[in-house]
N, C-alpha and C positions, 0 to 999 in steps of 0.2 A: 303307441304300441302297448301291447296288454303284457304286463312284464311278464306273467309265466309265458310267453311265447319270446321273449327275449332273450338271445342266445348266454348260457350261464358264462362263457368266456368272458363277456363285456359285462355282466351285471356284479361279477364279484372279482373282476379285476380289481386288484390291490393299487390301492392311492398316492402309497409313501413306500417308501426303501423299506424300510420298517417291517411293512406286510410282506414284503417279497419274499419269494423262500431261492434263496441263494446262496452259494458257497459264502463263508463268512470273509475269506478277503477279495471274492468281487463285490461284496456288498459295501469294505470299509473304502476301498478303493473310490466307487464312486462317492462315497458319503463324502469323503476329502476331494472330488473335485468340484461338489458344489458349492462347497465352502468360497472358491474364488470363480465364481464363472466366465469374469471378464477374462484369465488366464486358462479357461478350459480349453486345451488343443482338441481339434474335429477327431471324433471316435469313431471306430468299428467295434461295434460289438458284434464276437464269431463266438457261435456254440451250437448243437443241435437246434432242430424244430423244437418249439413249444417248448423250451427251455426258460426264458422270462425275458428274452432280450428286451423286446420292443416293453413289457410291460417295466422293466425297470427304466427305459428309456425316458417314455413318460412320465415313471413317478419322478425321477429327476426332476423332469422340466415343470410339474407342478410344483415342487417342492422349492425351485427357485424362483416361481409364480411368473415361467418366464413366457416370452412374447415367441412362440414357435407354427411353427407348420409341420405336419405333416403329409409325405407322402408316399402313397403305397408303389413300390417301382415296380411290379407285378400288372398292374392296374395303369400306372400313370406315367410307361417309362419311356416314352418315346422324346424324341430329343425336344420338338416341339415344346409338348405338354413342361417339361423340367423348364424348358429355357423361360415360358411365360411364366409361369406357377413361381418357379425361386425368382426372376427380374421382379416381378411385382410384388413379390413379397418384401425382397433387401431393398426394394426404392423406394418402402411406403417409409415413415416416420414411427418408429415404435412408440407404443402406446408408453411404454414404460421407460422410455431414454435408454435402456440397458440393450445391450447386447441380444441379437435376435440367432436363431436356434434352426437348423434346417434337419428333420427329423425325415432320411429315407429309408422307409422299411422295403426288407428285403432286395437292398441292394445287389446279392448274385444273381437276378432274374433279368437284370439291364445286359442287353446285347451287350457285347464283347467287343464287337467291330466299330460299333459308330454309335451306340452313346454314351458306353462307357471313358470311351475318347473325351465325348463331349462334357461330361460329368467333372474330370479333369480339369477341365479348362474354367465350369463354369464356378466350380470351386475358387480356383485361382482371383479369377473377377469380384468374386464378393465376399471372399475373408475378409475382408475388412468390418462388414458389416456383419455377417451372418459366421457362427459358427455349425460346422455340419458334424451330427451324429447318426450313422448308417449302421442298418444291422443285416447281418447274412449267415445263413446256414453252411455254404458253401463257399469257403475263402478263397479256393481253385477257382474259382467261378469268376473273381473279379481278377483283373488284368494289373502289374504290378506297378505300373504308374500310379495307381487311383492307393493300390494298399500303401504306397509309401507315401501318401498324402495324411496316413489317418494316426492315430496312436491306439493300439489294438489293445480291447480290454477281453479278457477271456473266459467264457464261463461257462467251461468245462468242469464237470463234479469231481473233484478230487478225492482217492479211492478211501482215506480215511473222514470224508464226510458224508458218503456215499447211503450209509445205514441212517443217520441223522436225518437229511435231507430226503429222504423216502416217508418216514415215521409223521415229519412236518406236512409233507404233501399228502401224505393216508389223513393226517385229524384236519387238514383243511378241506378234503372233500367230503368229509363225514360232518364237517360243521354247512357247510353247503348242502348237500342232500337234505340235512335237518332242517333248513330255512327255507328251503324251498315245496318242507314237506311230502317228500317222497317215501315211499315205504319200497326199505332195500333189507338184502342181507349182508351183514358186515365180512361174511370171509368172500362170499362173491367177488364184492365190491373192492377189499384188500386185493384177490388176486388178480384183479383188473389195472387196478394203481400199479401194481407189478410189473404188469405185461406189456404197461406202457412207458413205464417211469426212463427218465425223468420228463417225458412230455406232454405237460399239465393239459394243454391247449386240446391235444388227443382224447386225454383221459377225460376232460368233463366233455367233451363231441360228441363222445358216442353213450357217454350217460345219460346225457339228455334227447340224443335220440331215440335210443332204448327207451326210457321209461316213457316218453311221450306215446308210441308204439303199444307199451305191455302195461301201464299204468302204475308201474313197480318197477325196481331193479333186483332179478333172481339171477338162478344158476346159469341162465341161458345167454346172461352177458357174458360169459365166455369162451361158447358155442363156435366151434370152428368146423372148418370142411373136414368129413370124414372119409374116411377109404373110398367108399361108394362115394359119392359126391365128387372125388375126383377124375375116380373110374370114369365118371358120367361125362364131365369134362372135356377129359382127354377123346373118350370118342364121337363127342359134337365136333372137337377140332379137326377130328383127322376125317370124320365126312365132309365137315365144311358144311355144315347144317346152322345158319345163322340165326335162325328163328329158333331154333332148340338152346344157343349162346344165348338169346335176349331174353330166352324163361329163365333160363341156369342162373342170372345174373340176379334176375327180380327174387326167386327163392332163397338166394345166399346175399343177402341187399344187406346183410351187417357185419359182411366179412373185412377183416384188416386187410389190405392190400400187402404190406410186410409177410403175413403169413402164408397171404394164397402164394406170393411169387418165391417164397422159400421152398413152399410143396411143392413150385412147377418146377424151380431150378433143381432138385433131389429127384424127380422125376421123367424129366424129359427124356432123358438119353433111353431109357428103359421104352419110355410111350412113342418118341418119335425120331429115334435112331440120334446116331453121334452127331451126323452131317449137320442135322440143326438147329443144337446148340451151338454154336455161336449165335445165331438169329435170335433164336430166344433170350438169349442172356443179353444182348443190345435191345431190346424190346421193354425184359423187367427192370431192367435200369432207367431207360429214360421215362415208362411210365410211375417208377417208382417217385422219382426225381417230380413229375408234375403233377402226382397225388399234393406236394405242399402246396399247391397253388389253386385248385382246381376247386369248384362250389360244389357240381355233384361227384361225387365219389362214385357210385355207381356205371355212371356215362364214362368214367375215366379207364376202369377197369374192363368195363364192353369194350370201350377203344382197344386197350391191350391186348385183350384178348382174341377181337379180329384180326389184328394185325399179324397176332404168329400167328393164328389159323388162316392168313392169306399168304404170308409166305413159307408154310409147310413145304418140303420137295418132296 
């Protein structure tokens, strides 16, 4: 793969605890439980998106040089897939004698009914061999047998580190920009890290889409829908004009999904009466919810947006 087409998330993903930019006692936190890993109890790491879970997850488990797997439970969550993927993992003979490591990301995205049951269970069968560390955005999301299985580390930005841990994330995207040689403007690019912060994952997404697009990072990464633009919106919805939704979407193709569903929630009542808001607001929630998950952003947002313009009354 040609690394400038290499997505900047995985190319300057940080190696060690070290690199990470994290609250300073979730970072001492884990530093002291690598120390013993034979005694590391199975973890949840719970915080926002694009916060650092998964990436401090990993520099952990390189830092212990340990024998792990991962798996994406978005991707690979069905009961099936787990029971083969962890069986054949905790049955093989670790390369290194130590203690083997079951890394699943995005554990709120496993069914509730029947695999997160199974998840349960198949924890039970191979602690002995396999220590499991799971991360999730959404703590509600997992079912309370599985969270009383875990020991919960928490990495939420605490309000007096809040200014600190912004300043770290601004010079680490400006040291990135720099290496990868892009021509940006620093207050843009500032109020960008802002708008996203603290969710790094976000913030380099659509930098690198952007300047891939404009060959530059300017003003126009901050470019949101305007009055007219919504104007325009609302009445493709209330025609039911879907072909006029599939342009509206292609010309606004670098909008935040947070901002547009902020505009529609502040707006609907006015555009399409009281009766339906409630629809609407079950709509921008669950497609807000699988914006984390989702490869094109675009497609995710057309969905949305059908849907309340199909259940308009």
């Amino acid at each position: 793969m040609n690394i400038n087409s290499t997505p900047w998330v995985d190319r300057f993903q940080p190696k060690t605890l070290d690199e990470a930019i994290l609250p300073s006692a979730t970072k001492q936190v884990l530093k002291n439980l690598i120390k013993k890993p034979t005694e590391m109890p199975d973890l949840l790491f719970a915080g926002s998106a694009g916060i650092g879970k998964t990436t401090a997850a990993e520099a952990m488990l390189r830092e212990m040089d340990a024998d792990y797997i991962k798996i994406k439970a978005g991707m690979e969550g069905n009961i099936d897939t787990l029971r083969t993927k962890i069986q054949e993992f905790a049955s093989k003979v670790s390369m290194t004698n130590d203690r083997k490591f079951v890394l699943l990301d995005e554990a709120d995205s496993l069914n509730r009914q029947s695999t997160q049951p199974a998840m349960r269970n198949f924890m039970d069968d191979y602690r002995e061999n396999c220590c499991f560390i799971a991360t999730c955005n959404f703590k509600n999301n997992l079912i309370e047998p599985l969270i009383s299985r875990f020991s919960e580390v928490s990495f939420k930005i605490p309000n007096e580190e809040k200014t600190a841990i912004l300043k770290a994330t601004l010079v680490s995207v400006f040291k990135i920009l720099d290496e990868v040689q892009v021509e940006y403007d620093k207050k843009s690019v500032a109020e960008h890290v802002k708008k996203y912060f603290p969710d790094l994952r976000k913030m380099l997404i659509e930098l690198q889409t952007y300047s891939n697009k404009h060959g530059k990072i300017d003003i126009g990464i901050l470019s949101s829908i305007e009055t007219e633009g919504l104007e325009e919106l609302f009445d493709l919805m209330k025609s039911r004009d879907f072909t006029g939704l599939v342009t509206w979407t292609q010309k606004y193709d670098n909008i935040d999904i947070g901002d547009l569903n902020s505009k529609i929630f502040s707006r609907t009542e006015k555009n399409f009466g009281v009766k339906n808001l409630p629809q609407v607001i079950l709509h921008l929630s669950e497609y807000d919810y699988k914006d984390k998950f989702v490869t094109n952003k675009q497609i995710n947002i057309l969905a949305m947006l059908t849907e309340i313009m199909r259940d308009l009354s």
